[in-house]
KEVEX-28228 format. One line per 2 residues: number of its first residue (from 1); for each residue x, y, z of N, C-alpha, C. Coordinates in nm, 4 decimals, padded with zeros to 6 digits. Layout:
% residues N
NUM	X Y Z X Y Z X Y Z; ...
//
This chain:
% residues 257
1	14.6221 02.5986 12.8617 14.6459 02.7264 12.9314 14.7127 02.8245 12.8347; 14.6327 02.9281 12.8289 14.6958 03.0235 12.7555 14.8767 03.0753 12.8075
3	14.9605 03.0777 12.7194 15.0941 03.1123 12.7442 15.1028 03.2336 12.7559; 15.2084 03.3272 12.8056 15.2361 03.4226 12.7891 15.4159 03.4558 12.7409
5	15.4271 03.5466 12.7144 15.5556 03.5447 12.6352 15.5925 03.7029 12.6856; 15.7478 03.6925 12.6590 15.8063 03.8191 12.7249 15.8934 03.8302 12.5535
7	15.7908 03.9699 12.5338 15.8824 04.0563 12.3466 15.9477 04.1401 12.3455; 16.0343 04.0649 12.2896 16.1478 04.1973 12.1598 16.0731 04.2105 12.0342
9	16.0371 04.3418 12.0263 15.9965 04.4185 11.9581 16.0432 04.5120 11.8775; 16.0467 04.4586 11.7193 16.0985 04.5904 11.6930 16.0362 04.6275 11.5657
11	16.0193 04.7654 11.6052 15.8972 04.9010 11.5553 15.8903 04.9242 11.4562; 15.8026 04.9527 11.3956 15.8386 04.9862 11.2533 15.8932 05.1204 11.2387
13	15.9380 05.1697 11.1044 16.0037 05.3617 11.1075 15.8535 05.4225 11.0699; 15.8534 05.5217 11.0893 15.7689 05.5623 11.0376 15.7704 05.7338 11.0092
15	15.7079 05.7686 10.8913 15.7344 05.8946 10.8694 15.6288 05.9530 10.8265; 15.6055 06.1219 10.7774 15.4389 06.1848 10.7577 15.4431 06.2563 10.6370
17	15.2817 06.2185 10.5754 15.2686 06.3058 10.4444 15.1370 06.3674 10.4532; 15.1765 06.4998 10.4961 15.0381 06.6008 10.4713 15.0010 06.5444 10.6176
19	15.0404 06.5835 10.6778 15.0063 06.4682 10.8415 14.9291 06.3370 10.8467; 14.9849 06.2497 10.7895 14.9322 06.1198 10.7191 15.0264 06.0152 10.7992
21	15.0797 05.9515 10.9115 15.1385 05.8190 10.9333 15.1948 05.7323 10.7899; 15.2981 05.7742 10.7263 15.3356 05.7021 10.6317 15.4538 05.5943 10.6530
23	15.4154 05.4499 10.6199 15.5200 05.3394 10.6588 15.6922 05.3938 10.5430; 15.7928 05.3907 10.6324 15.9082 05.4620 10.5457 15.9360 05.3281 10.5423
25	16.0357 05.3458 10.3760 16.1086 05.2507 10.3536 16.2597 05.3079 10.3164; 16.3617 05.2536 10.2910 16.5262 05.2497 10.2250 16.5509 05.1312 10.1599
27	16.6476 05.1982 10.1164 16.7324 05.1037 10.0199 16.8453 05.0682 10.0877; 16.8882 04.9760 10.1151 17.0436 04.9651 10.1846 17.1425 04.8722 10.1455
29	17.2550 04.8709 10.0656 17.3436 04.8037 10.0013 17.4266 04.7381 10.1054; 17.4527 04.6200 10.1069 17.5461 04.5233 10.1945 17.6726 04.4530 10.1522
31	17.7587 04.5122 10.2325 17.8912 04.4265 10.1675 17.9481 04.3676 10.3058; 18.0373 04.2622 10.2277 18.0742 04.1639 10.3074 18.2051 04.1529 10.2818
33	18.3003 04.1703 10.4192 18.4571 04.1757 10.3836 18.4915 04.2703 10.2993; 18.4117 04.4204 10.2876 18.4290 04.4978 10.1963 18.3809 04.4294 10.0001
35	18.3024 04.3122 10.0255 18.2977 04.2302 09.8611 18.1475 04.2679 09.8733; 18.0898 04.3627 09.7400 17.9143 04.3784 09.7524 17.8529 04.2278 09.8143
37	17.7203 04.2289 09.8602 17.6823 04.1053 09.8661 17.5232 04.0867 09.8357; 17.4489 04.1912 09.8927 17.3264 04.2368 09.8334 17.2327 04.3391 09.8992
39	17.1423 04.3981 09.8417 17.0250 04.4723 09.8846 16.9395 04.4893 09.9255; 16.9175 04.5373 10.0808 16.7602 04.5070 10.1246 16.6770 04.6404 10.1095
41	16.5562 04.6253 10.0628 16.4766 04.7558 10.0849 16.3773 04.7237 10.2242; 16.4426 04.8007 10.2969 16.3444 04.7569 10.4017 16.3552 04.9015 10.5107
43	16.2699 04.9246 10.6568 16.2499 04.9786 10.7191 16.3686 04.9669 10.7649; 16.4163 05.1004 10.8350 16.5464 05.1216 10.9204 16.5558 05.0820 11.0512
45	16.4841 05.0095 11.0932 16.4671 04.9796 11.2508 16.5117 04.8400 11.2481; 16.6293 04.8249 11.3235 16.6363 04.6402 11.3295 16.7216 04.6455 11.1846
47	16.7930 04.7135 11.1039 16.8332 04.6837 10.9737 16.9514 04.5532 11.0073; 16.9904 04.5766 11.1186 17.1239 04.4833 11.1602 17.0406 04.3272 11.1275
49	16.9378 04.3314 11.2284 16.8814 04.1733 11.2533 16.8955 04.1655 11.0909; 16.7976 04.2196 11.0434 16.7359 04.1700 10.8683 16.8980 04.1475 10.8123
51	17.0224 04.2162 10.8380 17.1193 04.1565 10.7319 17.1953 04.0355 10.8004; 17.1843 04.0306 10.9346 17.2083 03.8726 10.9741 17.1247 03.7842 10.9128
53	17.0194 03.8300 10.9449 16.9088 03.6981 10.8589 16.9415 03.6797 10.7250; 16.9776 03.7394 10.6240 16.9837 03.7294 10.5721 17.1092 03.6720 10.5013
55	17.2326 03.6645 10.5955 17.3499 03.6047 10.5701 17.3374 03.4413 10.6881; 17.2311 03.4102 10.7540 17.2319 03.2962 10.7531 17.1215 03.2330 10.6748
57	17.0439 03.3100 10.5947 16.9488 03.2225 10.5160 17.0125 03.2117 10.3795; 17.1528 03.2413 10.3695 17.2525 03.2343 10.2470 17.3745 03.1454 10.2872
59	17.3401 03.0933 10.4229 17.4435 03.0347 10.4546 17.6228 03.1093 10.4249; 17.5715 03.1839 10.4231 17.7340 03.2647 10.4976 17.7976 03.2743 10.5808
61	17.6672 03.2693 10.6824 17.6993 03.2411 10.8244 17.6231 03.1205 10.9211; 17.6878 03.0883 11.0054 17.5858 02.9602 11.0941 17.5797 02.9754 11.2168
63	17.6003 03.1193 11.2712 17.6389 03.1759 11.4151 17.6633 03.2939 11.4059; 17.6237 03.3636 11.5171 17.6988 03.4338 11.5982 17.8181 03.4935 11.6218
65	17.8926 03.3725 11.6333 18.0353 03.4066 11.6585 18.0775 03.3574 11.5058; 18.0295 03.3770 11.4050 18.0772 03.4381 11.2677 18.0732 03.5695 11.2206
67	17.9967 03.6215 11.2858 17.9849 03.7879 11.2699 18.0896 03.8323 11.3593; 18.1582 03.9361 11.2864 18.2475 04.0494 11.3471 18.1523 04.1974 11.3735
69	18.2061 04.2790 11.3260 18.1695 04.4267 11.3404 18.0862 04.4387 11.2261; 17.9507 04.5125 11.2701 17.8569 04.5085 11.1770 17.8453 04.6891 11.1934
71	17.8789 04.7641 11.0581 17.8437 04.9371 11.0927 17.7106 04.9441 10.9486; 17.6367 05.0249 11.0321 17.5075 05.1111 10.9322 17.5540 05.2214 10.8736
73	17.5387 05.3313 10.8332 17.5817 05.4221 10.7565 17.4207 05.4931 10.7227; 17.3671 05.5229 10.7841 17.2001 05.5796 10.7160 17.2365 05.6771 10.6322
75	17.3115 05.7717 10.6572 17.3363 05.8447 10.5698 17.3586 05.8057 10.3689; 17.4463 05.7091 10.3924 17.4798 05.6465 10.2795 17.4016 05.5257 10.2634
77	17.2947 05.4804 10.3254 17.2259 05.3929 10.3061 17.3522 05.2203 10.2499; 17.4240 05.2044 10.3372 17.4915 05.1084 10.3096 17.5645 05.0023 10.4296
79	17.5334 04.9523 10.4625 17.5997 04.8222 10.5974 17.7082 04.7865 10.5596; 17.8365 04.7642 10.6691 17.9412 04.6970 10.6037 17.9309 04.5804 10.7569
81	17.9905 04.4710 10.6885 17.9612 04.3382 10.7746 18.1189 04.2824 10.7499; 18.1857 04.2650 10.8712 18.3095 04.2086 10.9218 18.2746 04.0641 10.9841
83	18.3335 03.9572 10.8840 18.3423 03.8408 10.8894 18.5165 03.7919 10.9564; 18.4854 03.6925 11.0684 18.5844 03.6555 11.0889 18.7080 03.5372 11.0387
85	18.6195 03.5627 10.9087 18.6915 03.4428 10.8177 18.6593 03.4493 10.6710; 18.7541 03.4407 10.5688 18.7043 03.4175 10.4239 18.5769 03.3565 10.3941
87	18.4875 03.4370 10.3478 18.3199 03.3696 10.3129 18.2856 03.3143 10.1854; 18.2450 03.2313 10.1192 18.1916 03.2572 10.0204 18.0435 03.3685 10.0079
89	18.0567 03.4514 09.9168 17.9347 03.5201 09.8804 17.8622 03.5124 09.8110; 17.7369 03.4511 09.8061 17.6402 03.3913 09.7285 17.5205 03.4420 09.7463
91	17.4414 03.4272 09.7198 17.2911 03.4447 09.7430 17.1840 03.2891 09.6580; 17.0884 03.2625 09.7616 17.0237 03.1567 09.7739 16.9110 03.2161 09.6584
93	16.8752 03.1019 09.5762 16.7421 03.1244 09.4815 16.6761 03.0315 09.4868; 16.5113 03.0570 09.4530 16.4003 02.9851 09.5102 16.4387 02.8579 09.4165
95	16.4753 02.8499 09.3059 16.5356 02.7063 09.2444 16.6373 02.6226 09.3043; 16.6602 02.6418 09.4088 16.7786 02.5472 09.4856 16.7271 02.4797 09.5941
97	16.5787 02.4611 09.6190 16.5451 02.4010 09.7184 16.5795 02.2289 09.7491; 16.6260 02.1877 09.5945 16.6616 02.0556 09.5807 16.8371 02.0775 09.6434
99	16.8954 02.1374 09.6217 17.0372 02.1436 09.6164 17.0805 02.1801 09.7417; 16.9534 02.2410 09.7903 16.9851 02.2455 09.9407 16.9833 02.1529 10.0052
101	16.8650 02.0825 10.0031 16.9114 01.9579 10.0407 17.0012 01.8989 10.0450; 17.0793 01.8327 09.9394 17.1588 01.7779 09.9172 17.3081 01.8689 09.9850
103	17.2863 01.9517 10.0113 17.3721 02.0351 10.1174 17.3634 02.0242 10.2661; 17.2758 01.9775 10.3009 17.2139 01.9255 10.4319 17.1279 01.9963 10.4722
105	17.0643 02.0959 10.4248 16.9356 02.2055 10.4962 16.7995 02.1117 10.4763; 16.8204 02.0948 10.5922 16.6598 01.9827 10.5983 16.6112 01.9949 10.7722
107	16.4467 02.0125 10.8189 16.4736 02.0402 10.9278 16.4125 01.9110 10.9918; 16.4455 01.8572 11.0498 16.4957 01.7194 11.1291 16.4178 01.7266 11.2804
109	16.4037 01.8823 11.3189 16.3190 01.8362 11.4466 16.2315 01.7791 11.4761; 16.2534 01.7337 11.5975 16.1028 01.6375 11.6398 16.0374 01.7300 11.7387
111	16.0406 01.7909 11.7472 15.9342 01.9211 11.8153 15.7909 01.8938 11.7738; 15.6936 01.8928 11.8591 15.5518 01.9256 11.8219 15.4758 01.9718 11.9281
113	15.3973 02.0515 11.8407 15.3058 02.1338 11.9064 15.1618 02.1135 11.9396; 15.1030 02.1582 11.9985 14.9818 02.1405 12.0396 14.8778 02.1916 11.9562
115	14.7588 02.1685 11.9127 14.7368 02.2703 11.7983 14.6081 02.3964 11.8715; 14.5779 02.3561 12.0002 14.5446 02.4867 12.0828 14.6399 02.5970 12.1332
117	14.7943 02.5131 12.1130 14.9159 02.6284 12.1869 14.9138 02.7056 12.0052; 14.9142 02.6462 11.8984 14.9201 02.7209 11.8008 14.8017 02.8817 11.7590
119	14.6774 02.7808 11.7907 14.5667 02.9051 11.7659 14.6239 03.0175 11.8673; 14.6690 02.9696 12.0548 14.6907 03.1289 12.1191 14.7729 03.1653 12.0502
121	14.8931 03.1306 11.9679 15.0170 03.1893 11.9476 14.9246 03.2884 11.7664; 14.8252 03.2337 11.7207 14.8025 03.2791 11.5842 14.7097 03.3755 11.6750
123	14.6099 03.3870 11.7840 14.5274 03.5015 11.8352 14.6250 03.6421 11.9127; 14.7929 03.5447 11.9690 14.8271 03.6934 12.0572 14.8382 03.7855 11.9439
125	14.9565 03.6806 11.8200 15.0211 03.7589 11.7080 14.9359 03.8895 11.6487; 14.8061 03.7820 11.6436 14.7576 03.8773 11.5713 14.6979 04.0422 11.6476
127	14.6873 04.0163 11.7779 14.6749 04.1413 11.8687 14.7844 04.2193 11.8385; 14.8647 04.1824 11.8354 15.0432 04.2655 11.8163 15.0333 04.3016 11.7067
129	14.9794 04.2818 11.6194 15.0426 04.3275 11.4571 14.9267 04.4334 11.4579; 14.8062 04.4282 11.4559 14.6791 04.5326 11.4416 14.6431 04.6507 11.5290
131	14.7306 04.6645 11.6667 14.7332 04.7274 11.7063 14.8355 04.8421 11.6506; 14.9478 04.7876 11.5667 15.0551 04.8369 11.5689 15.0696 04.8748 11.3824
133	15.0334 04.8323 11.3232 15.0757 04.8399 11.1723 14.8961 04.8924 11.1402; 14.8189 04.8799 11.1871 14.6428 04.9662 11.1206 14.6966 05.0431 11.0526
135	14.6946 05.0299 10.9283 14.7172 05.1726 10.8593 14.8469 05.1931 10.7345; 14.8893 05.0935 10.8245 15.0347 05.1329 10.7465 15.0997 05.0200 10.6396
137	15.1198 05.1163 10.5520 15.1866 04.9233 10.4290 15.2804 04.9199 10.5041; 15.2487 04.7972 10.5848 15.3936 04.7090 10.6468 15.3234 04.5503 10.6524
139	15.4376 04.4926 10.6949 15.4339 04.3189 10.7224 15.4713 04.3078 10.8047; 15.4458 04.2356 10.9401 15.4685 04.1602 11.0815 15.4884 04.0276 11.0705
141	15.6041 03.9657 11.1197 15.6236 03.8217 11.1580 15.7000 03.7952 11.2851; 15.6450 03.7190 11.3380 15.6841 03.7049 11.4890 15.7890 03.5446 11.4914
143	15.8748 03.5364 11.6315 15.9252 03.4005 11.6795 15.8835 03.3550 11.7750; 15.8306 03.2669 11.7922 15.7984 03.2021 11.9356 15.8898 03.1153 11.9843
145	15.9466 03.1230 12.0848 16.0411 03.0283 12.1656 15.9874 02.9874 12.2729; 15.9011 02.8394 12.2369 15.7987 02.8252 12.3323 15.9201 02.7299 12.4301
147	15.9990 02.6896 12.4466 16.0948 02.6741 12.6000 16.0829 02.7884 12.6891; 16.1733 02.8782 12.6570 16.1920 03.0071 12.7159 16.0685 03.1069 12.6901
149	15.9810 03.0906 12.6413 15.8567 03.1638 12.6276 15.9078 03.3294 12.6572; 15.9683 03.3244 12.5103 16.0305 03.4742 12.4522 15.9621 03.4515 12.3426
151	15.9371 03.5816 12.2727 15.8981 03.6376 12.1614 15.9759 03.7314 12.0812; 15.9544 03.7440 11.9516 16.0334 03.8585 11.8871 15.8964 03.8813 11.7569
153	15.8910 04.0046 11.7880 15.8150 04.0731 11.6330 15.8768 04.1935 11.5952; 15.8698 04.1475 11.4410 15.9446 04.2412 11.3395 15.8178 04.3471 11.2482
155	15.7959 04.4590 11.2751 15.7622 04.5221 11.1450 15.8173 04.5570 11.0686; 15.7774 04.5518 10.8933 15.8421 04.5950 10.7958 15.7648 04.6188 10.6716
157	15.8462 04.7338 10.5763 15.7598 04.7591 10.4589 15.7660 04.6559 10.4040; 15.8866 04.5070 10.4426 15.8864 04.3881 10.3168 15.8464 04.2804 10.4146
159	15.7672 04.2083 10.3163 15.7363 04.0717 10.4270 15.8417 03.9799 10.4134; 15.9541 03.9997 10.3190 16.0792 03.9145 10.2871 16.1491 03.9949 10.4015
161	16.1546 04.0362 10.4684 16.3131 04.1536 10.5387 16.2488 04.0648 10.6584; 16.0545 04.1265 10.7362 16.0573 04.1018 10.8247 16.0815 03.9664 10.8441
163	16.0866 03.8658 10.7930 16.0943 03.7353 10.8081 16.2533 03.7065 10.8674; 16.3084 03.7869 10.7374 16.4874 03.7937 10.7949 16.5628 03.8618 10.9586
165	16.4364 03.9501 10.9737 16.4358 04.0152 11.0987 16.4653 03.9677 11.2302; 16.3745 03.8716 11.2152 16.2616 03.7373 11.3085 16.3679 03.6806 11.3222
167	16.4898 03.6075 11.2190 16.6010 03.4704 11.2426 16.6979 03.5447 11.3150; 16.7298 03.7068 11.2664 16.8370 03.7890 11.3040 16.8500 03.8324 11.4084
169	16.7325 03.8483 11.4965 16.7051 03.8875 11.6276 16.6779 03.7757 11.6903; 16.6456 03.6620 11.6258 16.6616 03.4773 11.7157 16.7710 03.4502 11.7613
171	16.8856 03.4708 11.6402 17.0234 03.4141 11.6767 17.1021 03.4736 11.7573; 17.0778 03.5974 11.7227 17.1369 03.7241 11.8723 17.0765 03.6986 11.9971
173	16.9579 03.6952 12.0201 16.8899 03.6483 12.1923 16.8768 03.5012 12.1856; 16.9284 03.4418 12.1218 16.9776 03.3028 12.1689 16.8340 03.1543 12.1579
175	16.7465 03.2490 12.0907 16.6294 03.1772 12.0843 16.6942 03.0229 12.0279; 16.6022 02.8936 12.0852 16.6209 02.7956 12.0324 16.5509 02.7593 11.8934
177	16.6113 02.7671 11.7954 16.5211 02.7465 11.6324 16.4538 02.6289 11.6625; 16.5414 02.5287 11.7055 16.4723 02.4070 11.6684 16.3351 02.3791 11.7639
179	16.2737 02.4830 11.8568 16.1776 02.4530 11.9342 16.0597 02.5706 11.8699; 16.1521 02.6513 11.7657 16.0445 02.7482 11.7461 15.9102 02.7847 11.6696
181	15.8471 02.8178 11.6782 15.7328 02.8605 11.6128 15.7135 03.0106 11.5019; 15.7184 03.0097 11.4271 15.7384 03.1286 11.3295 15.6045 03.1513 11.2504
183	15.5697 03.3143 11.2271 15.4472 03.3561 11.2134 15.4473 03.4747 11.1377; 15.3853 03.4790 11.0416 15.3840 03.5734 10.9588 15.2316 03.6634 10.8835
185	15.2362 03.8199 10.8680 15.0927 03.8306 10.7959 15.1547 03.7882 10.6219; 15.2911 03.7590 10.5857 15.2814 03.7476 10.3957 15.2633 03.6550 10.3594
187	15.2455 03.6216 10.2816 15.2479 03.4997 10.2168 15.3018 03.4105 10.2296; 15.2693 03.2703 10.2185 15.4002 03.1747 10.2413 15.4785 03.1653 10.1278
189	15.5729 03.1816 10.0581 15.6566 03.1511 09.9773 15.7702 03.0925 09.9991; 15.8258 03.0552 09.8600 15.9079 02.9610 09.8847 16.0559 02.9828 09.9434
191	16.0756 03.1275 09.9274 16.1878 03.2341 09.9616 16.2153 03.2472 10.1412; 16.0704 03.2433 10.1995 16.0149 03.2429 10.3053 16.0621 03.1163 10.3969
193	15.9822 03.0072 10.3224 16.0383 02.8886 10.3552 16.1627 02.8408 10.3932; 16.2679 02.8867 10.2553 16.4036 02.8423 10.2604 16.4750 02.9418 10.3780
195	16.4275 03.0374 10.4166 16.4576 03.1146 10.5493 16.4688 03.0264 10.6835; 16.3524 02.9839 10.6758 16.3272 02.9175 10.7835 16.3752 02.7939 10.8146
197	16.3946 02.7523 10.6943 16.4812 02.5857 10.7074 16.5989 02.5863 10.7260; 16.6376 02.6853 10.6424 16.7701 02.7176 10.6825 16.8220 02.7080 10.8258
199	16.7519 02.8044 10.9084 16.7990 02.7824 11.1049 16.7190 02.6719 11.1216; 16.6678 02.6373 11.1046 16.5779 02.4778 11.1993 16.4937 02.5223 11.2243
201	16.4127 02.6052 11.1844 16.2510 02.6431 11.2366 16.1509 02.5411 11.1882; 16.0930 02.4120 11.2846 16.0124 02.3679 11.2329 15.8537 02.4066 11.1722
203	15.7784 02.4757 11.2184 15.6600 02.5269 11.1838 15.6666 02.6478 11.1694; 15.5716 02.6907 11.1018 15.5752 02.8305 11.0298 15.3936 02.8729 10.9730
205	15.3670 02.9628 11.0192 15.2445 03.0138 10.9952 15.2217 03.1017 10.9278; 15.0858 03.0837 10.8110 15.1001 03.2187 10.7358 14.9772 03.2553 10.7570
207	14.9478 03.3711 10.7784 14.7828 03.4614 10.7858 14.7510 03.4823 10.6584; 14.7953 03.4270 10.5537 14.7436 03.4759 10.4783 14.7388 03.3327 10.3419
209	14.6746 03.2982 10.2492 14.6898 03.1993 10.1935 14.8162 03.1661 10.0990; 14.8481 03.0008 10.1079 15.0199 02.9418 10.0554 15.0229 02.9688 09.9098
211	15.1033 03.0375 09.8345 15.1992 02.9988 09.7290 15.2157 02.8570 09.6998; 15.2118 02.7806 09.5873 15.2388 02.6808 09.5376 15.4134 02.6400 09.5354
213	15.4986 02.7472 09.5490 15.6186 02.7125 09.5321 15.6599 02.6999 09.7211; 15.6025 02.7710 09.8245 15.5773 02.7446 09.9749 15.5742 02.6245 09.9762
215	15.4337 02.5459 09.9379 15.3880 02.4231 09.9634 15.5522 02.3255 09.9189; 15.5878 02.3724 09.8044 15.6335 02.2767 09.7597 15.7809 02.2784 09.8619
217	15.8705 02.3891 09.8819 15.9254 02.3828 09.9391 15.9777 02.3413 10.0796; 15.8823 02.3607 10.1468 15.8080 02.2582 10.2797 15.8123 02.1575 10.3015
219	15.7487 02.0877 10.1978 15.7658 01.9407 10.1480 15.8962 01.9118 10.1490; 15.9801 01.9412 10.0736 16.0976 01.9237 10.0060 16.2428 01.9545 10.1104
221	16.1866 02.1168 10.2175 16.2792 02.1269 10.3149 16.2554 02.0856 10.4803; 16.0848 02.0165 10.4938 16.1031 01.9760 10.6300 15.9898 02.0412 10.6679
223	15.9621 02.1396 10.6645 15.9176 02.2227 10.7152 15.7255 02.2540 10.7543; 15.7149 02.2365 10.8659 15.5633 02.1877 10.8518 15.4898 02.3562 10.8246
225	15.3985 02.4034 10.7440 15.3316 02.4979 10.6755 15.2026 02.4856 10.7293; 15.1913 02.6045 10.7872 14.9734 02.5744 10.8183 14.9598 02.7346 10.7474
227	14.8903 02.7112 10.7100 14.8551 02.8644 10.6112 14.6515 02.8632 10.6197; 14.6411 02.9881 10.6499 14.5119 03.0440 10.6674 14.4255 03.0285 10.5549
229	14.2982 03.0135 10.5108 14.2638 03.0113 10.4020 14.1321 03.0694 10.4237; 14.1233 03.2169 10.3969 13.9959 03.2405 10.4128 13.8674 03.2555 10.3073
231	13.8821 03.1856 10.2166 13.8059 03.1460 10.1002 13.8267 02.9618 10.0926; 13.7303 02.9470 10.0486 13.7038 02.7777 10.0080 13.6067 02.7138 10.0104
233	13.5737 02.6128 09.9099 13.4340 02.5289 09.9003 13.5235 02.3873 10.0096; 13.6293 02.3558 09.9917 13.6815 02.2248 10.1513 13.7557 02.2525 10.2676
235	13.7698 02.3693 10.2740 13.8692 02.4160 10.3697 13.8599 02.5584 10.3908; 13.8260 02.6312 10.5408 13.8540 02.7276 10.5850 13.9557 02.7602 10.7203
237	13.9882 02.9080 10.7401 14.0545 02.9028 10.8502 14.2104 02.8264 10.8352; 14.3038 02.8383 10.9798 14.4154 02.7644 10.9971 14.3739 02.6203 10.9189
239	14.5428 02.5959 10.8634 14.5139 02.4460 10.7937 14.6571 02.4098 10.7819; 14.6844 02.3063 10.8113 14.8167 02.2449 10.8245 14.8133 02.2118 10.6813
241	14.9527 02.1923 10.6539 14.9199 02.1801 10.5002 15.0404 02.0833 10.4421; 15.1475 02.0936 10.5205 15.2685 02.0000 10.4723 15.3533 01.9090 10.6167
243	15.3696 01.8096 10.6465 15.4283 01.7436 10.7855 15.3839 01.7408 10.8583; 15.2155 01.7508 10.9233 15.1668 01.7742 10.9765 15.1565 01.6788 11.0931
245	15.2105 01.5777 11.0792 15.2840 01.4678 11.2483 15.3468 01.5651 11.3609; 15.3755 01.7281 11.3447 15.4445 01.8042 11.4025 15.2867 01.8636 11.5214
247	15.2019 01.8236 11.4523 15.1006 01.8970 11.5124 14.9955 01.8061 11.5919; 15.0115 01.8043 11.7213 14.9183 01.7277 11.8082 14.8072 01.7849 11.8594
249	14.6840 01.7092 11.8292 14.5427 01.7162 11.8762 14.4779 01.8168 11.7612; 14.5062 01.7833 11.6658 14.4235 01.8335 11.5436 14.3891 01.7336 11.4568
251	14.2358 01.7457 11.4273 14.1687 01.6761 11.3620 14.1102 01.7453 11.2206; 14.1545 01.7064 11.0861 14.0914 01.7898 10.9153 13.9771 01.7528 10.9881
253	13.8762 01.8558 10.9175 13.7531 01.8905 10.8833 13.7248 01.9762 10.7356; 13.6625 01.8800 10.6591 13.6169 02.0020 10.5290 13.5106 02.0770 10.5808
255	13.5481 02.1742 10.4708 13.4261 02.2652 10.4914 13.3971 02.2956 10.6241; 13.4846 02.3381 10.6986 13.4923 02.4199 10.8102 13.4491 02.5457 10.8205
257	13.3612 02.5949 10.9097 13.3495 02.7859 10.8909 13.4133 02.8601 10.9925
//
């Protein structure tokens, strides 16, 4: 049975050249406890979610109730983020996928999905994103919280922000990670990945074909990967690609059309 889902949505900015729909982007500097911490270039809509996401995919934070007072500044293009406790400030690099581990970021759920509940969730997404981004350089990635059958989609000029978007607006509406489903039009990468492992997102979808450092990371953080492949002499279409015990009633086929 096809599901239905009730979305948080959030829009992309958008601005005009020569009366042209042009996707806007910024620059926005982030500090933490008043200490720099880093830079997102991304769309102004939702900037809050993207710098939560981005301070729990750095493990700065592991909640909610670790965030204090979060102020924007558009003018000055700069966020200041009130922590309720001494942080370390770091930033995560795609070379630490081993070390994360060994930190405990590994995702452990036993969640699985159906792999007909996956195709509706890869056919609504994709209604939502083409209706809404035609035209415009942006990236869409959605959450599925198939318990509570809530949704969240993010547009953005970065397919790295919207991804951060997606966790930032999870952890605020209370979505359950460990039941969720995550969906994206960028690439899978490995940057991507470590996002997602980070909160417990077991599966993760990419519309578009995996990165070698994705695959590997997947492997390495838990994380089951089905990535689209629309070129191939053994494989077309959705394709599970790493943990794939997460995914019930799917059968490989090469050379699929």
């Amino acid at each position: 049975m096809h599901r239905v889902f009730d979305y948080l949505e959030i829009d992309p900015s958008i601005d005009s050249y020569m009366d042209i729909p042009v996707a806007l982007d910024e620059r926005f500097d982030v500090y933490v406890n008043d200490i720099y911490y880093t830079t997102l270039f991304t769309m102004p809509s939702g900037v809050i979610y993207g710098v939560i996401g981005s301070l729990l995919r750095d493990g700065i934070i592991r909640g909610a109730h670790d965030v204090g007072d979060i102020d924007v500044d558009h003018k000055r293009k700069r966020v200041d983020v009130g922590l309720g406790r001494n942080a370390e400030i770091r930033r995560t690099y795609i070379e630490d996928c081993s070390i994360l581990v060994e930190q405990g970021v590994y995702v452990y759920s036993k969640y699985k999905a159906r792999w007909r509940d996956i195709l509706d969730i890869y056919g609504e997404f994709n209604s939502k994103t083409s209706s809404v981004t035609m035209g415009l350089a942006s990236h869409t990635s959605g959450l599925y919280d198939i318990e509570s059958r809530r949704a969240i989609v993010a547009h953005d000029s970065s397919r790295h922000t919207s991804i951060l978007k997606i966790i930032g607006a999870g952890l605020v509406s209370g979505f359950s990670f460990d039941r969720s489903i995550a969906i994206t039009t960028g690439r899978a990468s490995s940057d991507m990945v470590i996002a997602i492992a980070r909160v417990g997102i077991p599966i993760v979808i990419s519309m578009r074909g995996p990165l070698y450092s994705g695959i590997t990371a997947a492997i390495t953080l838990g994380v089951t990967l089905i990535a689209n492949f629309r070129r191939g002499e053994k494989v077309r279409g959705l394709t599970p690609l790493t943990h794939i015990k997460r995914i019930d009633e799917y059968s490989f086929q090469a050379d699929k059309g």
